[in-house]
C-alpha positions in Angstrom: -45.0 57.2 35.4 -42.7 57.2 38.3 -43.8 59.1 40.7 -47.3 56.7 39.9 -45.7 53.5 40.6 -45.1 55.0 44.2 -48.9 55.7 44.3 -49.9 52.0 42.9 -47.4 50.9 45.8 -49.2 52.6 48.2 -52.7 51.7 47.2 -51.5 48.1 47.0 -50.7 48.3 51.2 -53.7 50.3 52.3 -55.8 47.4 50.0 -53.6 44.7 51.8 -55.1 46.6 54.6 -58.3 47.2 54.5 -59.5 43.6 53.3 -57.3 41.6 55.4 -60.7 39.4 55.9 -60.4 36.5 53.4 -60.1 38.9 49.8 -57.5 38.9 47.4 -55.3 41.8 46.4 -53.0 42.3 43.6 -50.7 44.3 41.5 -50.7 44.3 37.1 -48.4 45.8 35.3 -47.5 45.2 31.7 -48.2 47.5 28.5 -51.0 49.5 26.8 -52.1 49.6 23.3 -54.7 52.3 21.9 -57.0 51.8 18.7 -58.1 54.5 16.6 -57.6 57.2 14.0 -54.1 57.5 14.9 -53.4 53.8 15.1 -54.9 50.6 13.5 -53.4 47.5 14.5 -51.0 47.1 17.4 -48.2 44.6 16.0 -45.3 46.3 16.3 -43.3 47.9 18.8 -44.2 51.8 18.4 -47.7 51.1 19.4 -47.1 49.5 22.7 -46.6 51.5 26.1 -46.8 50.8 29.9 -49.1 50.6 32.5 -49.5 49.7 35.6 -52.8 48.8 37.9 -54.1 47.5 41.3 -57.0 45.7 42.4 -58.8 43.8 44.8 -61.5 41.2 44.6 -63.8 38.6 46.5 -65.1 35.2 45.0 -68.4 33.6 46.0 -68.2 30.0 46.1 -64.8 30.1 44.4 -67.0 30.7 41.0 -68.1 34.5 40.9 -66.2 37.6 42.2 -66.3 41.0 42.1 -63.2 42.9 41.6 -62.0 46.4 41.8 -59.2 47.4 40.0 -57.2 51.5 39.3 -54.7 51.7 36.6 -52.9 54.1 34.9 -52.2 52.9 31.4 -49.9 55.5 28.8 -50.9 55.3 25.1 -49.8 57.4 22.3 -49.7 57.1 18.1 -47.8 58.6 15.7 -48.4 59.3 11.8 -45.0 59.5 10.9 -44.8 56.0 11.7 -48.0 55.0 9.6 -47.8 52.6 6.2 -50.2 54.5 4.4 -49.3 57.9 2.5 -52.1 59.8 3.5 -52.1 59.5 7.1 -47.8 60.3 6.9 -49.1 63.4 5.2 -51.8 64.5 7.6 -48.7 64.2 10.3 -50.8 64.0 13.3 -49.3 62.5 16.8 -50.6 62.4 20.4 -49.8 60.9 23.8 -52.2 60.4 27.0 -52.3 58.8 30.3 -55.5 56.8 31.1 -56.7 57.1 34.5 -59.0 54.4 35.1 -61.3 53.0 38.0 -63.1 50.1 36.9 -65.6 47.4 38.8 -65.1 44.1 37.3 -67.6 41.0 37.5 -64.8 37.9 37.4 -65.7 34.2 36.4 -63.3 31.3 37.3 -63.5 28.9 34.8 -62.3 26.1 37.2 -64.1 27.2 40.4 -66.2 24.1 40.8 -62.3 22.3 41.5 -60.5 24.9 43.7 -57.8 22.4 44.5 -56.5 23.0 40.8 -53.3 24.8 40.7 -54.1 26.6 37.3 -57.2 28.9 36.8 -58.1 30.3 33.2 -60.8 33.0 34.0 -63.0 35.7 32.2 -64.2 39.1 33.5 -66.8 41.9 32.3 -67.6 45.1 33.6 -67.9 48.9 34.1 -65.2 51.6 34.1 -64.9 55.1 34.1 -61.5 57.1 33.5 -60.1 60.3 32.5 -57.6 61.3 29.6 -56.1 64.0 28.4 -54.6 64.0 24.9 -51.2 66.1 24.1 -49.1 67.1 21.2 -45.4 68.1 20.3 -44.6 71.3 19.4 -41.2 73.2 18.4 -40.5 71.4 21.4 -43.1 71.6 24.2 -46.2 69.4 25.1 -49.7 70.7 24.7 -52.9 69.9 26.0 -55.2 69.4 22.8 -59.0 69.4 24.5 -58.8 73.3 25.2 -57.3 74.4 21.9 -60.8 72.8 20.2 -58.6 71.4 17.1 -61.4 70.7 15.1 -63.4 74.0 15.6 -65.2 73.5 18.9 -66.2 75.9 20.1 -66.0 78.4 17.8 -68.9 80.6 16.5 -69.3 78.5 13.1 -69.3 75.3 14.5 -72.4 75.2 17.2 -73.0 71.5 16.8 -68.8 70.8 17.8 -68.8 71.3 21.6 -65.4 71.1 23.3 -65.7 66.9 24.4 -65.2 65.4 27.9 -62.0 64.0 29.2 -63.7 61.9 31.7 -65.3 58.7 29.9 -67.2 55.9 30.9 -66.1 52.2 29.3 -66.7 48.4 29.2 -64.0 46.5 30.1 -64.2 42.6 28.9 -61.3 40.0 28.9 -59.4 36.9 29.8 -56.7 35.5 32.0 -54.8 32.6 33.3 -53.2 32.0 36.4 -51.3 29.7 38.3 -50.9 28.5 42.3 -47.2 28.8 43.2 -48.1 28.4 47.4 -51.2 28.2 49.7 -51.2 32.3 50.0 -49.4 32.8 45.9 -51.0 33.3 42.3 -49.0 34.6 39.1 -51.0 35.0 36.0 -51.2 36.7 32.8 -54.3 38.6 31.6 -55.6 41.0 28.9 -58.3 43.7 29.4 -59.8 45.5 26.2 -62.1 48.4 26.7 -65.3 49.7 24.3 -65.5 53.4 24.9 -67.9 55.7 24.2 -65.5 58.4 23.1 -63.6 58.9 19.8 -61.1 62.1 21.0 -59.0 60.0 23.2 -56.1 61.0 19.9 -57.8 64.7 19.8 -58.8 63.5 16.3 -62.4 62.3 14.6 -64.2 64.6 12.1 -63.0 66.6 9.5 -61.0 69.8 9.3 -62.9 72.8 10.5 -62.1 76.8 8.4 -58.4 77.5 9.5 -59.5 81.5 9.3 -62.2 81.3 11.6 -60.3 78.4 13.8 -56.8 80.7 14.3 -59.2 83.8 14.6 -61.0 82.4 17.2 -59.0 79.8 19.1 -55.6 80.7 18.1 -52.7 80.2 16.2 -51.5 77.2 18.2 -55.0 75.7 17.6 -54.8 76.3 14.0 -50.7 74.8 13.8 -51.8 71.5 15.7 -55.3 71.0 13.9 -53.5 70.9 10.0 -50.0 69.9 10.1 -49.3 68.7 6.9 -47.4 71.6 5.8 -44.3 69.9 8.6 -43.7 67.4 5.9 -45.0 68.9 2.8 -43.8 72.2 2.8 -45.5 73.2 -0.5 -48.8 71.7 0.4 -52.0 74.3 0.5 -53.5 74.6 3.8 -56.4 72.1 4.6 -59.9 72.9 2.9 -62.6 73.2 5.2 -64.7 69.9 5.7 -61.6 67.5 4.5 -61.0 64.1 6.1 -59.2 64.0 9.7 -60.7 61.4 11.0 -62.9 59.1 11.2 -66.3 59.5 13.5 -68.2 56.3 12.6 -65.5 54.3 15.0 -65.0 54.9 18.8 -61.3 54.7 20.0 -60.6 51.7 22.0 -57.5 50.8 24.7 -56.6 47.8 26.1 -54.0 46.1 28.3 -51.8 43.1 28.4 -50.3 42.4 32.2 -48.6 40.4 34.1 -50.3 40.0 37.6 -49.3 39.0 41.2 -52.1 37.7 43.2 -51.8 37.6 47.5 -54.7 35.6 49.5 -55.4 37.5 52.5 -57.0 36.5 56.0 -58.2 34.2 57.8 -60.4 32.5 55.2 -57.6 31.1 53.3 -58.0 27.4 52.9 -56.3 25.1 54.9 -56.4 22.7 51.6 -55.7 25.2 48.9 -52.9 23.8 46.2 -49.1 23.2 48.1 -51.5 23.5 51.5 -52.6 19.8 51.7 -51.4 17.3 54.0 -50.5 14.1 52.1 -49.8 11.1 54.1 -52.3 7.8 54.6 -56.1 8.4 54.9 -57.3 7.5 58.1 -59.9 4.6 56.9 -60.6 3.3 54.0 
């Protein structure tokens, strides 16, 4: 994640940049929390991770703006850490970065009264990003996708094709921010996502035939697709067609930031919050 704040760093000055005529540009950064068969609720600490975004947007009539915003957003899940029995015994983990470019459509609740200093505000919109699910083992990171952990690609399993790490998703979500000078806004916000995709944890159907799976995809394939035998050394392998996980729900990510607004250009107003001129009116 390092060398990726440098990149965000970057971006933010070429933004700064490029729309020097009146947008807004800012910086988010704050943590990332993934949904799905690895991970149900996100209340409590092991679920939450960072990430860290940039954007730039344009309002129209201080109401309606369009935004553009990158992030790179880390989420990961772990069954060891799970309430339930079952899923401590299926002993499944993964981590992923999220690479995300996403156009937002914005709302400012409070646009018809610019002069406000606080501005609670709603967004919807279209995103695409890219993700790449690894696992732990004796001691080294592996990329799950090409290992087909659930039989794809194997002869048996024609209907199982190896899925696509680059996903389309609707972002949707809620903020609040607050003047603190003429060219300044701080704010909080949280973005969740609906995906269309249910590997980003590598896990959704059921177990595929271990023979046929190490046979034809490995034995690192076959050692990360059934790990129950880590913690239950006497357990009998997986039966083909088992439980893994559940297809009937998409996985879902979302973000919780703290953001740093800067108006840019010449079109800031002259009577913005902390900008107007108070002293007697002219007539009355």
């Amino acid at each position: 994640m390092r060398s990726f704040t440098l990149v965000i760093a970057l971006l933010l000055f070429s933004i700064t940049s490029l729309f020097a005529q009146g947008w807004k540009a800012g910086i988010a950064g704050g943590t990332a929390a993934y949904l799905g068969d690895l991970q149900e609720d996100i209340w409590h600490q092991e679920s939450l991770h960072p990430s860290i975004g940039i954007f730039g947007s344009y309002y129209f009539k201080d109401i309606i703006g369009l935004r553009g915003q990158l992030t790179i957003a880390h989420v990961a899940a772990d069954d060891a850490l799970a309430n339930d029995a079952w899923r401590r015994q299926r002993n499944l983990s993964f981590r992923s970065d999220i690479y995300e470019a996403a156009l937002l459509a914005e709302i400012d609740l409070t646009g018809m009264w610019p002069s406000l200093w606080i501005h609670p505000y709603a967004y919807i919109g279209v995103a695409g990003f890219y993700f790449n699910p690894q696992a732990q083992y004796n001691g080294q990171w592996h990329d799950l996708q090409p290992l087909g952990t659930e039989g794809q690609g194997t002869s048996i399993y024609p209907n199982r094709q190896p899925y696509s790490r680059f996903e389309m998703a609707f972002p949707l979500g809620a903020g609040l921010r607050f003047d603190v000078g003429r060219n300044w806004q701080v704010g909080v916000e949280v973005m969740y996502r609906k995906t269309f995709t249910d590997y980003l944890d590598d896990v959704s159907m059921t177990y595929p035939d271990m023979q046929v799976l190490r046979a034809e995809n490995g034995d690192l394939a076959a050692a990360l697709s059934d790990r129950t035998g880590e913690v239950v050394p006497d357990a009998s392998t997986r039966q083909m067609g088992d439980q893994r996980g559940n297809a009937q729900a998409m996985d879902t990510y979302l973000t919780g930031s703290i953001v740093l607004i800067r108006r840019l250009g010449k079109n800031v107003k002259p009577d913005d919050v902390y900008g107007v001129q108070f002293g007697c009116p002219g007539k009355f």
